[in-house]
NUKOL-215359 format. One record per residue: residue in one letter; chain; x, y, z of N, C-alpha, C, O in turn. Coordinates in steps of 0.001 Angstrom, whole numbers. Atoms other than C-alpha are relative to their C-alpha. Layout:
<atom><resn>A</resn><chain>A</chain><n_x>X</n_x><n_y>Y</n_y><n_z>Z</n_z><ca_x>X</ca_x><ca_y>Y</ca_y><ca_z>Z</ca_z><c_x>X</c_x><c_y>Y</c_y><c_z>Z</c_z><o_x>X</o_x><o_y>Y</o_y><o_z>Z</o_z></atom>
...
***
This chain:
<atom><resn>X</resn><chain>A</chain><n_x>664</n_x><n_y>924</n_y><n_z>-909</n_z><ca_x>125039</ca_x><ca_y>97344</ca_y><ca_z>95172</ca_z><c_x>-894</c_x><c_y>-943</c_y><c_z>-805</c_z><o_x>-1474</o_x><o_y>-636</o_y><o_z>-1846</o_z></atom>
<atom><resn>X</resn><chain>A</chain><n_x>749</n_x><n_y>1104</n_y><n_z>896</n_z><ca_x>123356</ca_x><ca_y>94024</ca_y><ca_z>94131</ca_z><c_x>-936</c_x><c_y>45</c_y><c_z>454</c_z><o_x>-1068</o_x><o_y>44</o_y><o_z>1678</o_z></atom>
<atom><resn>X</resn><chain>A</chain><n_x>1369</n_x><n_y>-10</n_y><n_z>-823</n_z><ca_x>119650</ca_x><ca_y>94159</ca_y><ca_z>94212</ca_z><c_x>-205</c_x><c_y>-1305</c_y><c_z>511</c_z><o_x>264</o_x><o_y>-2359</o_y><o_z>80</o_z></atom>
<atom><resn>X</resn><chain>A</chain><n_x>66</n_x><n_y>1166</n_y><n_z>-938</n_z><ca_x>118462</ca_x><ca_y>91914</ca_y><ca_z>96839</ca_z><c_x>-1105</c_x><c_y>-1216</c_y><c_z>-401</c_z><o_x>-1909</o_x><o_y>-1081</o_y><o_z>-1323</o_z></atom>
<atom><resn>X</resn><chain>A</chain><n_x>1548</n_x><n_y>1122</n_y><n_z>629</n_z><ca_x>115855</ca_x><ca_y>88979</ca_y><ca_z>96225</ca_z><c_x>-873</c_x><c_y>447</c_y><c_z>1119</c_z><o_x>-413</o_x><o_y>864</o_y><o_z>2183</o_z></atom>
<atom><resn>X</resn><chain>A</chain><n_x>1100</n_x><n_y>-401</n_y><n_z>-680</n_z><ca_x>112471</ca_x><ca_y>89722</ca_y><ca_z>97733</ca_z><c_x>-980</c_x><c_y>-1456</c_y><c_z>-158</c_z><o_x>-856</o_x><o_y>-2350</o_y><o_z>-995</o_z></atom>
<atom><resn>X</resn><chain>A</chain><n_x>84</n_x><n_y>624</n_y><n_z>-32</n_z><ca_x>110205</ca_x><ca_y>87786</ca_y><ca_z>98946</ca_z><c_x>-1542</c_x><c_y>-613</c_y><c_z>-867</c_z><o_x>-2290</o_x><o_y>316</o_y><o_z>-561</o_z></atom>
<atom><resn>X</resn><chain>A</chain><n_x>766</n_x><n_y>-125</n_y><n_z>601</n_z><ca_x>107165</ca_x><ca_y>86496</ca_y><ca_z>96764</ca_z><c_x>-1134</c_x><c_y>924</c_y><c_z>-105</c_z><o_x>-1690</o_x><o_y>1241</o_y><o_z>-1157</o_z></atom>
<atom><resn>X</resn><chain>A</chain><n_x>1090</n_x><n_y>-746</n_y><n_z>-375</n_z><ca_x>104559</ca_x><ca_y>88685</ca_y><ca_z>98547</ca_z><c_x>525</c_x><c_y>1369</c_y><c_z>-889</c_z><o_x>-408</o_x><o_y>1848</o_y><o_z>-1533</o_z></atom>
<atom><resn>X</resn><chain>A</chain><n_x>-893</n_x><n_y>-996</n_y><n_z>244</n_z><ca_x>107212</ca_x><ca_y>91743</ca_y><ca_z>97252</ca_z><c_x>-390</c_x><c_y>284</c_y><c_z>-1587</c_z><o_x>-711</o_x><o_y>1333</o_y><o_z>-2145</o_z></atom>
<atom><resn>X</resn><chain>A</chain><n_x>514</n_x><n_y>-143</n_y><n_z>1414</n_z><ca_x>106526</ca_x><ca_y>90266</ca_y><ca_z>93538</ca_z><c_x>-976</c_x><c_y>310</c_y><c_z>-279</c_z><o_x>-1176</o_x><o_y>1201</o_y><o_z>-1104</o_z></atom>
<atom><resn>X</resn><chain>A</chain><n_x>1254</n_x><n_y>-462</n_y><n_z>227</n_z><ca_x>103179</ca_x><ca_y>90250</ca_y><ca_z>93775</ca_z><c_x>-726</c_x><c_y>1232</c_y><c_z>-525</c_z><o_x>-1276</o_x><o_y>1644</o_y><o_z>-1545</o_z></atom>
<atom><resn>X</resn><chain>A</chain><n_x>95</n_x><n_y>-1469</n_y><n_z>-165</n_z><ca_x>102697</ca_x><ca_y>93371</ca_y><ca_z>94846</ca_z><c_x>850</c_x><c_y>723</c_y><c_z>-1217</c_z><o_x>196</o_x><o_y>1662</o_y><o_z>-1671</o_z></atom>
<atom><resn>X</resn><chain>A</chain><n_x>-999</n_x><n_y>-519</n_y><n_z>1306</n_z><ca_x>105454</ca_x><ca_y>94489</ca_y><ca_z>91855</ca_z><c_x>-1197</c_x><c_y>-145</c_y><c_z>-647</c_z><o_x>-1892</o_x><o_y>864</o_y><o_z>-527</o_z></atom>
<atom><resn>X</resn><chain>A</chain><n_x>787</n_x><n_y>44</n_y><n_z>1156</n_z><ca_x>102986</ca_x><ca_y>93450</ca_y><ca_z>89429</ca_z><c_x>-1885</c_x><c_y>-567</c_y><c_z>57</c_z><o_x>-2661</o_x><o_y>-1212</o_y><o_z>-647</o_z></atom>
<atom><resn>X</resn><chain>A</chain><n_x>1645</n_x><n_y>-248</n_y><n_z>-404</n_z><ca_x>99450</ca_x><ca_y>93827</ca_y><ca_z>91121</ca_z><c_x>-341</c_x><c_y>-1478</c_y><c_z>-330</c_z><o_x>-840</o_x><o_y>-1894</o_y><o_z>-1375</o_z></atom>
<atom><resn>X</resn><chain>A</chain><n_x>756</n_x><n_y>1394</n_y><n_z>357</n_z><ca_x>98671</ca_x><ca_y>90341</ca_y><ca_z>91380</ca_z><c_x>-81</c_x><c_y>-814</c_y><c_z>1518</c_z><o_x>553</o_x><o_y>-1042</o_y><o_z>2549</o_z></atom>
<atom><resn>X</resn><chain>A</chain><n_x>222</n_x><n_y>1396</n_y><n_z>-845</n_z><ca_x>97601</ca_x><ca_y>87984</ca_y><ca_z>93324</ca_z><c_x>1302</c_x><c_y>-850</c_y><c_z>676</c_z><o_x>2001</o_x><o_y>-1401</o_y><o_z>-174</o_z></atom>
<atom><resn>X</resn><chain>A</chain><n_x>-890</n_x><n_y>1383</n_y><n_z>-916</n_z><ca_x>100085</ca_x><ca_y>85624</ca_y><ca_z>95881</ca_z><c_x>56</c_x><c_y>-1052</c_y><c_z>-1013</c_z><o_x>959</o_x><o_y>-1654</o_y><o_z>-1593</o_z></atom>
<atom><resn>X</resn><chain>A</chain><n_x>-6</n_x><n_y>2035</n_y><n_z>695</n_z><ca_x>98544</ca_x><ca_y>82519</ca_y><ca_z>94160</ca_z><c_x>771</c_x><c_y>584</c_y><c_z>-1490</c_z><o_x>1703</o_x><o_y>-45</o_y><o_z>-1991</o_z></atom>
<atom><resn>X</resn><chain>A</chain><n_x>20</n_x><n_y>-55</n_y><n_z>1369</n_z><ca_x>98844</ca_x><ca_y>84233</ca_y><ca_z>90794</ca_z><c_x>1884</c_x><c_y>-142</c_y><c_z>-155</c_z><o_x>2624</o_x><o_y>-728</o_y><o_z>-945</o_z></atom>
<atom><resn>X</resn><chain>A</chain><n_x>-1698</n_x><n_y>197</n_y><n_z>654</n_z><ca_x>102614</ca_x><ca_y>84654</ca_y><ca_z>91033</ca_z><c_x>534</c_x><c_y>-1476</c_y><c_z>449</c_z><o_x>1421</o_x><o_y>-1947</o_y><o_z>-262</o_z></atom>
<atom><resn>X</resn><chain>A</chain><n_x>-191</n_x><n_y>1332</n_y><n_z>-96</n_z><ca_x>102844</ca_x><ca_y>80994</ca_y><ca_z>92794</ca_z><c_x>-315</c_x><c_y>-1079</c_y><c_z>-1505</c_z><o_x>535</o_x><o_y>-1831</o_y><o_z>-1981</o_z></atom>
<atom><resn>X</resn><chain>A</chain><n_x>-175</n_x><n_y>56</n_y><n_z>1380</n_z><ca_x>101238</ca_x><ca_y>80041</ca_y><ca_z>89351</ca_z><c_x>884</c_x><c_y>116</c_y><c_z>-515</c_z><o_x>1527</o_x><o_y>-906</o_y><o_z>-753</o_z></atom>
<atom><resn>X</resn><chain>A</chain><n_x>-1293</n_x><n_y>-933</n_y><n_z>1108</n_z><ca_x>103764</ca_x><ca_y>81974</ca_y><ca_z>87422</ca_z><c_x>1172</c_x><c_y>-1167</c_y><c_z>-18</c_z><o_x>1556</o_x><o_y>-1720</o_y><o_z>-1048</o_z></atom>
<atom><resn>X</resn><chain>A</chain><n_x>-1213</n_x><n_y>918</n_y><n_z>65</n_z><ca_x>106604</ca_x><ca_y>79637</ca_y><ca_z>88559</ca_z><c_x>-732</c_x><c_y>-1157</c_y><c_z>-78</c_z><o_x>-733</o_x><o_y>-1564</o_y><o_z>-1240</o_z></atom>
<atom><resn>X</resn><chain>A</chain><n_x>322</n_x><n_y>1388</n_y><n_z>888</n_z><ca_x>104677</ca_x><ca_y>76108</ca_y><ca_z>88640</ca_z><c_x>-404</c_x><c_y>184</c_y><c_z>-1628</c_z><o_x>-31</o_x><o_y>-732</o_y><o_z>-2360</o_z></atom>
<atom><resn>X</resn><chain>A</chain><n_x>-146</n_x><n_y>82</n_y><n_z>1594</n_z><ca_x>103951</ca_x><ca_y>76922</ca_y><ca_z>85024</ca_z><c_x>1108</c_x><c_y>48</c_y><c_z>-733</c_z><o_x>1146</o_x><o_y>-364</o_y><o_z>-1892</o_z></atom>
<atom><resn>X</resn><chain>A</chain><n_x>-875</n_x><n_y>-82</n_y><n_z>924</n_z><ca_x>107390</ca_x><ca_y>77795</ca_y><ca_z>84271</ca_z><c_x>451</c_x><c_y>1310</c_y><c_z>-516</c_z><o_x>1650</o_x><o_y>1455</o_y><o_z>-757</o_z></atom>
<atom><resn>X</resn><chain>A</chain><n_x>161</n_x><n_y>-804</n_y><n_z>415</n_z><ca_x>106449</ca_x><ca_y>81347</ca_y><ca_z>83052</ca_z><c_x>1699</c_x><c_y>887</c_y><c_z>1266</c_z><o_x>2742</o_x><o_y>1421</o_y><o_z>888</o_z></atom>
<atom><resn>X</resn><chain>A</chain><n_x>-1371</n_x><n_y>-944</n_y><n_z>-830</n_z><ca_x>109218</ca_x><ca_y>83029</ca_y><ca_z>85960</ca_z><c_x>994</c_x><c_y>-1253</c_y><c_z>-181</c_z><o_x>629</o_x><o_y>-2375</o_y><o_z>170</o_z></atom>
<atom><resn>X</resn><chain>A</chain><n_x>-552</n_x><n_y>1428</n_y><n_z>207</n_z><ca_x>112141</ca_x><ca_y>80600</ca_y><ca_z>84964</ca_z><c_x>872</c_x><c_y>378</c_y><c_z>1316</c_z><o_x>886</o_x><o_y>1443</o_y><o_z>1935</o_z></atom>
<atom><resn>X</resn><chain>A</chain><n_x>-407</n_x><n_y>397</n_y><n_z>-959</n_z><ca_x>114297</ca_x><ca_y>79133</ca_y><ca_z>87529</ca_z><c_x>1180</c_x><c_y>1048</c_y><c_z>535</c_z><o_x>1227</o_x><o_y>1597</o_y><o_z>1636</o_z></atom>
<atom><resn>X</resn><chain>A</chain><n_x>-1201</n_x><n_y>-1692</n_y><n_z>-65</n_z><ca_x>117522</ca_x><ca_y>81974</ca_y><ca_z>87134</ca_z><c_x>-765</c_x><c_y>1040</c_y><c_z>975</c_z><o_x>-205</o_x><o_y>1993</o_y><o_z>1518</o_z></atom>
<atom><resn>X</resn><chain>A</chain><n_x>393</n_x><n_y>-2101</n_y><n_z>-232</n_z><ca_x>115188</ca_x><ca_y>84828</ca_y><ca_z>88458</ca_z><c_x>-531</c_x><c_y>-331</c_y><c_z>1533</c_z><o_x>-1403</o_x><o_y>432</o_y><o_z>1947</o_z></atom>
<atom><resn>X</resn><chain>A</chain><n_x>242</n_x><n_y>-208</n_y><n_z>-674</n_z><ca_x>114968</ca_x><ca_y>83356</ca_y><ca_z>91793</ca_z><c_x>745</c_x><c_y>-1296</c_y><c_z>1027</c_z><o_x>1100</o_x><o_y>-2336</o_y><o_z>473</o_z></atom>
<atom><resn>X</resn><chain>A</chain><n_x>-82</n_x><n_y>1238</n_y><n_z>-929</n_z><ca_x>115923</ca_x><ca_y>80943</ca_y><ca_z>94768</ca_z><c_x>-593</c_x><c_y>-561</c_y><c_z>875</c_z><o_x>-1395</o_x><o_y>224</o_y><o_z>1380</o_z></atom>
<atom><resn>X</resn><chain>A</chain><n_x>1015</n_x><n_y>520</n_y><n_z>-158</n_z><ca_x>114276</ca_x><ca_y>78505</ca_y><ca_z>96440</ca_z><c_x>540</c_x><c_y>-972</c_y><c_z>1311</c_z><o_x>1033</o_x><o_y>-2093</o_y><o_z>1185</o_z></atom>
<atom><resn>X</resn><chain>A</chain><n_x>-483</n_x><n_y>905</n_y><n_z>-1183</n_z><ca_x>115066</ca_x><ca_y>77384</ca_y><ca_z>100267</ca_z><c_x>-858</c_x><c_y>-487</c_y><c_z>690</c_z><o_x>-1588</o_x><o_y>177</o_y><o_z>1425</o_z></atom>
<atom><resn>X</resn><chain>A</chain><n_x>1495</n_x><n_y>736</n_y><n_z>-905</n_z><ca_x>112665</ca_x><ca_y>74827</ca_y><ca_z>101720</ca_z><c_x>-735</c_x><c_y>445</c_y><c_z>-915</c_z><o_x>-518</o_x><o_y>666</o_y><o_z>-2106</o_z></atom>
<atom><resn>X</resn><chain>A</chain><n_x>1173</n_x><n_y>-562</n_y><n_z>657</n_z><ca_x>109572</ca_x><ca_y>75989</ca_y><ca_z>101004</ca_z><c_x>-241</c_x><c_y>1402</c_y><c_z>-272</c_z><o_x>-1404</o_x><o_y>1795</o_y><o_z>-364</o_z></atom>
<atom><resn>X</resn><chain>A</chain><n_x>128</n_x><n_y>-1316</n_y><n_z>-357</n_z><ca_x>110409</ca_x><ca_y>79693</ca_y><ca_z>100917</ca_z><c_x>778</c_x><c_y>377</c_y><c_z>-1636</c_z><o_x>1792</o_x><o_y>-161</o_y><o_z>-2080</o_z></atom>
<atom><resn>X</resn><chain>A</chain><n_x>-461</n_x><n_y>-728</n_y><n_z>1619</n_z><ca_x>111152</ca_x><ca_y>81436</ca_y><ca_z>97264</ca_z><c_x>475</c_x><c_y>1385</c_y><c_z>240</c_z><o_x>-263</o_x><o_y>2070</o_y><o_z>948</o_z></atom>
<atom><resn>X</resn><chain>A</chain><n_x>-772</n_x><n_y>-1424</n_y><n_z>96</n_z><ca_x>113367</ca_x><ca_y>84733</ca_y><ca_z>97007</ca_z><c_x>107</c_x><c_y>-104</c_y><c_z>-1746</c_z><o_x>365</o_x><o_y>-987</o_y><o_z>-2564</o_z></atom>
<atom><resn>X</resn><chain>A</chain><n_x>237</n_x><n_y>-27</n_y><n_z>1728</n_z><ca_x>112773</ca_x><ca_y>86519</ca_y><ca_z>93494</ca_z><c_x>914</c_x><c_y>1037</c_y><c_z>-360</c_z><o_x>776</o_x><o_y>1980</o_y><o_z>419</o_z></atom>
<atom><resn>X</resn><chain>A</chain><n_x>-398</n_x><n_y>-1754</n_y><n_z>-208</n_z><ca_x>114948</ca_x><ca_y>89517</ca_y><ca_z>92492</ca_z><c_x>-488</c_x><c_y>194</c_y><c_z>-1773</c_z><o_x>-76</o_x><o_y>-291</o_y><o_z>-2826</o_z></atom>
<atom><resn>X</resn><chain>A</chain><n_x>1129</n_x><n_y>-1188</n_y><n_z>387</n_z><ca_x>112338</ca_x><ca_y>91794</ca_y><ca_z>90676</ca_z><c_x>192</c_x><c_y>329</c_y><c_z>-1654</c_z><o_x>-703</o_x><o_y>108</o_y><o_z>-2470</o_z></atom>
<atom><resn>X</resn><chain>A</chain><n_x>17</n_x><n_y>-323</n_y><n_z>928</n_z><ca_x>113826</ca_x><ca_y>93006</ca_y><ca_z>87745</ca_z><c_x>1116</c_x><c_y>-1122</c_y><c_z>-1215</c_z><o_x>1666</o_x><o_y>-659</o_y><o_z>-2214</o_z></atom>
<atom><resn>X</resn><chain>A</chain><n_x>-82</n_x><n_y>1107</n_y><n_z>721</n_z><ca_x>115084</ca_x><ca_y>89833</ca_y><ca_z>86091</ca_z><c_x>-1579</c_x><c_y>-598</c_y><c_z>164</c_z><o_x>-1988</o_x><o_y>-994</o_y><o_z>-927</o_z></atom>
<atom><resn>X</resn><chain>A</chain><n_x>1233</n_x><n_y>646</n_y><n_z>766</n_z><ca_x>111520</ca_x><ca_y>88465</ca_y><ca_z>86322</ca_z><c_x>-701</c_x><c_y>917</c_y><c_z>-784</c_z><o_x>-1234</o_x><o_y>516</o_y><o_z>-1819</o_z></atom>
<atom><resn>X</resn><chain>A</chain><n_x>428</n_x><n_y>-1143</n_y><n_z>1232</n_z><ca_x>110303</ca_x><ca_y>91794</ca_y><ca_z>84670</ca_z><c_x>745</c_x><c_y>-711</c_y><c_z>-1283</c_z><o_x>-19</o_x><o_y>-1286</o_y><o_z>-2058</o_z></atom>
<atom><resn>X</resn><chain>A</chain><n_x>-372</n_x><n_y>309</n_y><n_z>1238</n_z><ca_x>112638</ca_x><ca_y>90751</ca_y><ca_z>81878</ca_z><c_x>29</c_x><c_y>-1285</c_y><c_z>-488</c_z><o_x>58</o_x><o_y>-1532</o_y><o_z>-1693</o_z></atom>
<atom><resn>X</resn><chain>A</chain><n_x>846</n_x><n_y>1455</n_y><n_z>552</n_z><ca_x>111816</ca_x><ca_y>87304</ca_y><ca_z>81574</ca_z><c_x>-1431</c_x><c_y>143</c_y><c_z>-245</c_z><o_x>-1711</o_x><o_y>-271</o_y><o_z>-1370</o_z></atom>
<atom><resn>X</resn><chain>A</chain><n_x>1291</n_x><n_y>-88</n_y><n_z>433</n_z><ca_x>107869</ca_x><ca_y>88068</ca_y><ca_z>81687</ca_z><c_x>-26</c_x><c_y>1103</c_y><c_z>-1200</c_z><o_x>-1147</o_x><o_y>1150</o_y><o_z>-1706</o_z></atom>
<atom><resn>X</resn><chain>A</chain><n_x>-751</n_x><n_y>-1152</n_y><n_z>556</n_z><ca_x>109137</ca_x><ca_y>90847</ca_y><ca_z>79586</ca_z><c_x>149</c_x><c_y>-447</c_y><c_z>-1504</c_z><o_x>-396</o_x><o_y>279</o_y><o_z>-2336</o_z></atom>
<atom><resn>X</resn><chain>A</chain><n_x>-129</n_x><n_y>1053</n_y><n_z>869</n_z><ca_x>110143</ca_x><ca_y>88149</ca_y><ca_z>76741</ca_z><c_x>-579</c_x><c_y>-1155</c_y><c_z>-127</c_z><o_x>-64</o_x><o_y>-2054</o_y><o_z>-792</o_z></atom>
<atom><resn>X</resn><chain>A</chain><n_x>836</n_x><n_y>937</n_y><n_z>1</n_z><ca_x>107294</ca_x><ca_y>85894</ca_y><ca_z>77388</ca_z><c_x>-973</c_x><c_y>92</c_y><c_z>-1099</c_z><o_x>-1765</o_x><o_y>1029</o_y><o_z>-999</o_z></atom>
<atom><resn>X</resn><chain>A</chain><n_x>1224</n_x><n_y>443</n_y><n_z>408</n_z><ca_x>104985</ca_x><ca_y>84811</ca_y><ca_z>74900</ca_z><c_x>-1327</c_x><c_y>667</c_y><c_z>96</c_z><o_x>-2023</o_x><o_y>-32</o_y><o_z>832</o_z></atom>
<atom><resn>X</resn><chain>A</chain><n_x>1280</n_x><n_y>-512</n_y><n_z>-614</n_z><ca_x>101625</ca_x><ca_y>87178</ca_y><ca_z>75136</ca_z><c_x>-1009</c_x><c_y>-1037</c_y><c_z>328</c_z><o_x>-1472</o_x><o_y>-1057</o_y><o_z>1468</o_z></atom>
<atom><resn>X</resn><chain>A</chain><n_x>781</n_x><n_y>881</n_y><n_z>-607</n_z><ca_x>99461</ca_x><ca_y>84426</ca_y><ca_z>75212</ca_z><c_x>1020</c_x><c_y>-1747</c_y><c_z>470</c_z><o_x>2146</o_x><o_y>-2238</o_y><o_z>389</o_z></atom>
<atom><resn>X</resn><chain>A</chain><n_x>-944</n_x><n_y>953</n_y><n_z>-1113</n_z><ca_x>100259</ca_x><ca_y>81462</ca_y><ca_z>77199</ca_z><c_x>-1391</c_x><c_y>-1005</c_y><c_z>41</c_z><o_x>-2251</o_x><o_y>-731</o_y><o_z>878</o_z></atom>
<atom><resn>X</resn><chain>A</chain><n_x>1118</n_x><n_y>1643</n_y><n_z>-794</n_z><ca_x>97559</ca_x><ca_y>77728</ca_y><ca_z>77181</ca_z><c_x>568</c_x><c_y>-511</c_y><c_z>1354</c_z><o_x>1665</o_x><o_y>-1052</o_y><o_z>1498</o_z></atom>
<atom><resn>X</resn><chain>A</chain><n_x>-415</n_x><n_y>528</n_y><n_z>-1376</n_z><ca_x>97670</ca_x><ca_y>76933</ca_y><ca_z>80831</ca_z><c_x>-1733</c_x><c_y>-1459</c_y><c_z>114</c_z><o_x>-2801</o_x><o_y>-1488</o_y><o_z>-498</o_z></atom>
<atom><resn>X</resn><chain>A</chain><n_x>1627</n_x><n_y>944</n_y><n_z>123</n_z><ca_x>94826</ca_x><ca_y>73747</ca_y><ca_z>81744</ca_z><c_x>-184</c_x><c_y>957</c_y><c_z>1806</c_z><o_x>624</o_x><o_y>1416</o_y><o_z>2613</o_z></atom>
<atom><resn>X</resn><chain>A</chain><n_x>330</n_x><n_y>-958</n_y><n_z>-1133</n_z><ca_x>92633</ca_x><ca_y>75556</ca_y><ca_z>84599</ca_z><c_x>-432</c_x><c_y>-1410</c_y><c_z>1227</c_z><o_x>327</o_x><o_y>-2365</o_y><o_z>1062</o_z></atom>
<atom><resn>X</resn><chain>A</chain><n_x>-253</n_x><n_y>1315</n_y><n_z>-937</n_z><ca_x>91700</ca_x><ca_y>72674</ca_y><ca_z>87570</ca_z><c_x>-1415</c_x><c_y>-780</c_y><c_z>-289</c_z><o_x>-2060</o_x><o_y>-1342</o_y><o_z>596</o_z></atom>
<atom><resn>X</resn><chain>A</chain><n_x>1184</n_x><n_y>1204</n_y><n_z>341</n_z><ca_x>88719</ca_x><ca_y>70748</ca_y><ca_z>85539</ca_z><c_x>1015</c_x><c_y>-373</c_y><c_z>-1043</c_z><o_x>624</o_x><o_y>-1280</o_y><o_z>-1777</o_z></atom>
<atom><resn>X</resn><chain>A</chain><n_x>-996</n_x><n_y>683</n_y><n_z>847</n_z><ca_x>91904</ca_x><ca_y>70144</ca_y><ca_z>83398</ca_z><c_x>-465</c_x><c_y>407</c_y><c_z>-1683</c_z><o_x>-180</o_x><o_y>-386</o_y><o_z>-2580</o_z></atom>
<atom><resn>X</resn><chain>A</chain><n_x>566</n_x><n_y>-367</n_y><n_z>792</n_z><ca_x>90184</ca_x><ca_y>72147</ca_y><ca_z>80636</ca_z><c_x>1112</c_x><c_y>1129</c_y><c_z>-974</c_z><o_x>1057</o_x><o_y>2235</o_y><o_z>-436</o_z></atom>
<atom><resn>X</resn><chain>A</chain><n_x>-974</n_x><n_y>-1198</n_y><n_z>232</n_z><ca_x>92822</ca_x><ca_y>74488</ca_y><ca_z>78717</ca_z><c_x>-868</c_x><c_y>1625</c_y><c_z>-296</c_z><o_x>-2010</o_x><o_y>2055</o_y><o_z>-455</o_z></atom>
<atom><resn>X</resn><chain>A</chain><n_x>657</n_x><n_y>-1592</n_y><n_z>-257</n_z><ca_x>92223</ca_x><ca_y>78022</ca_y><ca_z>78717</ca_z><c_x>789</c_x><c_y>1339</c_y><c_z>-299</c_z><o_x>1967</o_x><o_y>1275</o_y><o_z>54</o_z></atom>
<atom><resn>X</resn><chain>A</chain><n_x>-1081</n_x><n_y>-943</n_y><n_z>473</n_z><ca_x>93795</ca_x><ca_y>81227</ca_y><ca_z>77503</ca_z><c_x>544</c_x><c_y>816</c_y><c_z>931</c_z><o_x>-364</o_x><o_y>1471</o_y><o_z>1441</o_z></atom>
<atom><resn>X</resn><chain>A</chain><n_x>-678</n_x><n_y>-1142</n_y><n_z>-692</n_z><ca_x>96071</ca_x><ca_y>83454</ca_y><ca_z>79588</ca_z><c_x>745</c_x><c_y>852</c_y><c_z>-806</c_z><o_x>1479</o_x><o_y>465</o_y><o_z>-1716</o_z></atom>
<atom><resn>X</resn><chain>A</chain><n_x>-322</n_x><n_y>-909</n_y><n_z>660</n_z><ca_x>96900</ca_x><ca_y>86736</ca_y><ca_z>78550</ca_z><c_x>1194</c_x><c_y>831</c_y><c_z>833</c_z><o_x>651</o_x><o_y>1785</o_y><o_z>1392</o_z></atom>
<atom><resn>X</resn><chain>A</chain><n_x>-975</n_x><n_y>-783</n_y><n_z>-675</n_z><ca_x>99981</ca_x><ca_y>88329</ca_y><ca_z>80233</ca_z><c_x>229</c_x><c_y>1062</c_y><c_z>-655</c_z><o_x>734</o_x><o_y>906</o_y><o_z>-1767</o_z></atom>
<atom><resn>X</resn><chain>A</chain><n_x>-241</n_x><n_y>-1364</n_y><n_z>191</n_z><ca_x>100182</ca_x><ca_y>92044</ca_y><ca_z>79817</ca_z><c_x>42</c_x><c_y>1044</c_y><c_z>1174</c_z><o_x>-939</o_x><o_y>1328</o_y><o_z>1862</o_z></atom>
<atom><resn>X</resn><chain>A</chain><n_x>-290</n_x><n_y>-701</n_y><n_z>-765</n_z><ca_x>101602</ca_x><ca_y>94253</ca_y><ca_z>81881</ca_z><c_x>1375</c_x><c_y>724</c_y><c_z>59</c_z><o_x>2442</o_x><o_y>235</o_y><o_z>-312</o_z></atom>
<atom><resn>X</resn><chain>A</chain><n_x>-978</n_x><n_y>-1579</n_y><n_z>365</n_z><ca_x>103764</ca_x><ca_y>97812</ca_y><ca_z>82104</ca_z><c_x>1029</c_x><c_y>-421</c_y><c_z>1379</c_z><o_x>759</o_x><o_y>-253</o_y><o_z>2568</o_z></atom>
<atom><resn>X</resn><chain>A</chain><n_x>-1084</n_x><n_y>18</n_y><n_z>-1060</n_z><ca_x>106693</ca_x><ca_y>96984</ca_y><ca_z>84154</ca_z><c_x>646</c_x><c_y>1546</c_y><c_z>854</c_z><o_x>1117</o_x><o_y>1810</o_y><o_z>1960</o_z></atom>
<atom><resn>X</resn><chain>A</chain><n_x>-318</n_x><n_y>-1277</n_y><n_z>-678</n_z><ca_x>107467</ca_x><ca_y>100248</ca_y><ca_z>84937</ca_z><c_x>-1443</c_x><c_y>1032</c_y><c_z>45</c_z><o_x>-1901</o_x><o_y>1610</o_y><o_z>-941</o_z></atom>
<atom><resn>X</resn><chain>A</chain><n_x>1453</n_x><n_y>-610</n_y><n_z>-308</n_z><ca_x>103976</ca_x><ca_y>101951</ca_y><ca_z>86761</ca_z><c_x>410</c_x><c_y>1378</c_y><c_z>-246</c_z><o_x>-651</o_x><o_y>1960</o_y><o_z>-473</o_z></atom>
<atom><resn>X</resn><chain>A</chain><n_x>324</n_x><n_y>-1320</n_y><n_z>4</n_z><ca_x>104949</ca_x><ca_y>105435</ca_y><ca_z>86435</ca_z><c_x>476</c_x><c_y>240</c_y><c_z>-1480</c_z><o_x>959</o_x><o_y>1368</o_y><o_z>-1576</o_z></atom>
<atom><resn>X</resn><chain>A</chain><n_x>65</n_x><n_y>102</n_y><n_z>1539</n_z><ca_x>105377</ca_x><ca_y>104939</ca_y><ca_z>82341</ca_z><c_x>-1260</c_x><c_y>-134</c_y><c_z>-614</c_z><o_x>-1885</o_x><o_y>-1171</o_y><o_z>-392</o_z></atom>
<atom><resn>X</resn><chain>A</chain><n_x>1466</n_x><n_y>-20</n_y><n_z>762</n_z><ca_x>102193</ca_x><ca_y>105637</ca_y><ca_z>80277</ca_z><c_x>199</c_x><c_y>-909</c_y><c_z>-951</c_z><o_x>1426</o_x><o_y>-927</o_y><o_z>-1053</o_z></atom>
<atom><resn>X</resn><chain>A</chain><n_x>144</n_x><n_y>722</n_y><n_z>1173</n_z><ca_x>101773</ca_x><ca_y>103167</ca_y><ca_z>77322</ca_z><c_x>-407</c_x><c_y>242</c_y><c_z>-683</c_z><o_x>-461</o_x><o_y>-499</o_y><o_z>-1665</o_z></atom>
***
């Protein structure tokens, strides 16, 4: 069975974050366009292709924050929660 796309709230929640934060994620680019679809205004993600794209991301990441100031983002995070690190 093909896993299904979920819907952003779904990602979120995958990786303890914030709504906005994963809305971020794609206007930056960081979830690329493959790991999800996009009808109207409504985004479907399926889960474990953006694990493996954030997965192969860059640890740090210059994003500009909204005084247009750049700023460091640190992406780290255990894709699989019941795995110790």
């Amino acid at each position: 069975m093909e896993e299904p796309f979920v819907p952003i709230e779904d990602l979120a929640k995958h990786f303890t974050v914030s709504i906005s934060t994963a809305r971020a994620w794609v206007r930056q680019g960081l979830i690329p366009k493959e790991t999800y679809v996009k009808v109207g205004s409504t985004y479907r993600f399926k889960v474990s292709k953006v694990v493996a794209a954030l997965s192969n991301a860059p640890k740090e990441v210059v994003v500009a924050d909204t005084h247009n100031e750049p700023v460091q983002l640190e992406i780290d995070f255990n894709p699989d929660p019941d795995q110790d690190i």
